[in-house]
N, C-alpha and C positions, 0 to 999 in steps of 0.2 A: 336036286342040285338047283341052285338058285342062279338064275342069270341077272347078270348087270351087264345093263345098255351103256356104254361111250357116245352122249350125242358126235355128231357129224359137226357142232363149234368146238369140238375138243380132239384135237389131232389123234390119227386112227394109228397111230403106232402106237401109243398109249394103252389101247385099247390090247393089243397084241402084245406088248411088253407086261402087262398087270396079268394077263391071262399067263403068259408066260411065269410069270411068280407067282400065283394065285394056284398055278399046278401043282407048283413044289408043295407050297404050303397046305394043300388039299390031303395028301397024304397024311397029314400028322392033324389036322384041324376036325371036329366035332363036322363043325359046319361045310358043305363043300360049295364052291364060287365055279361059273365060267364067267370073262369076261370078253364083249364080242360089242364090235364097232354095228353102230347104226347103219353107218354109210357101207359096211359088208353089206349086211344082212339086207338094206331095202334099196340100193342104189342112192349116189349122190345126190342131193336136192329133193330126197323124199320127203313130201308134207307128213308133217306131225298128225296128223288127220288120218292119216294111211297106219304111222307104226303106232301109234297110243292104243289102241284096240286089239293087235295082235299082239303087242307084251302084256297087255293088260292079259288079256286068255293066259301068256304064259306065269302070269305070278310072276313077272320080271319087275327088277328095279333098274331107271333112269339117272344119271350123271350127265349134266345139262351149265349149259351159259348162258340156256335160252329162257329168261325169267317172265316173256311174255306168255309163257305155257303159264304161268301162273297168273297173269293179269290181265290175260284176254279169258275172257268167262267163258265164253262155249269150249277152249280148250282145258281151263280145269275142271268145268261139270265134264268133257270128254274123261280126263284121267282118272275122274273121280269114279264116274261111271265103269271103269272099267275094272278098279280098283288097282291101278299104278302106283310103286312109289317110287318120288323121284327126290335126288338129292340138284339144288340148286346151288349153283357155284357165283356167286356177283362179282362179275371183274373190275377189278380197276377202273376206276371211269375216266382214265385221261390216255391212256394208253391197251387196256387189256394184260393179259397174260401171256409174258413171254412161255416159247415150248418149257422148256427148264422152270419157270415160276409154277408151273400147273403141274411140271415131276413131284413137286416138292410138295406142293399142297396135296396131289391127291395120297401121296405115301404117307405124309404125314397123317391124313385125314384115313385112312386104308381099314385099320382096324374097327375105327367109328361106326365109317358106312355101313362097314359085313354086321357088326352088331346090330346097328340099327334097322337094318337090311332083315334078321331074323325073327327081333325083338318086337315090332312096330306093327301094327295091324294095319294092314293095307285098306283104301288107300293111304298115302301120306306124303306131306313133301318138308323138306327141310331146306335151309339156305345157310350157306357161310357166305364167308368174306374171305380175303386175304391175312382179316385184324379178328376172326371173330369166328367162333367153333359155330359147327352148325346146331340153328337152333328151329326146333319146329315150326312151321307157316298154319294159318289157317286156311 
């Protein structure tokens, strides 16, 4: 089973509603998904420093707003190191993502992830937009 991580900038019901569909669909799907909030699993305000390493051990994938995991270099040689993949979400830059804006994109985006998510040799990160499917980062 393959776990995806709900960063803690992405409201943790989400995390708990996708698990909750991601169950049904488990039944019928080749592939099986849990999906579990960050802020469960490590307490609120846990540094990236702390969970990058233990999902890394689990073969877990990341769903993030946090794109300084990507531009701060000792946290992508961390992800990299561990062999993390994380899908990166860039919000809006004048406002962010309303809750309902991010229902829509991660549903829409749902299928993508889990493929990419099996398909993609770890480590690996991707990024969309709001305007813009996700496309590989280096």
């Amino acid at each position: 089973m393959t776990k995806i991580y709900i960063d803690a900038n992405i409201a943790q019901q989400l995390a708990v509603g996708l698990n909750i569909f991601q169950n049904h669909l488990n039944k019928k799907e080749k592939w099986q998904f849990e999906v579990i909030s960050i802020s469960e699993k490590f307490g609120h305000g846990a540094k990236d420093e702390e969970w990058i390493p233990v999902l890394g051990s689990e073969k877990a994938i990341v769903i993030t707003q946090d794109i300084h995991i990507q531009t701060t270099r000792h946290q992508r040689d961390l992800y990299n190191q561990h062999g993390l993949g994380v899908f990166f979400i860039k919000p809006p830059s004048n406002k962010g993502f309303s809750f309902w804006e991010m229902v829509i994109l991660l549903i829409g985006h749902w299928e993508d992830i889990k493929n990419k998510s099996v398909k993609t040799k770890r480590p690996f990160a991707f990024r969309c937009s709001s305007r813009k499917n996700f496309e590989p980062l280096d």
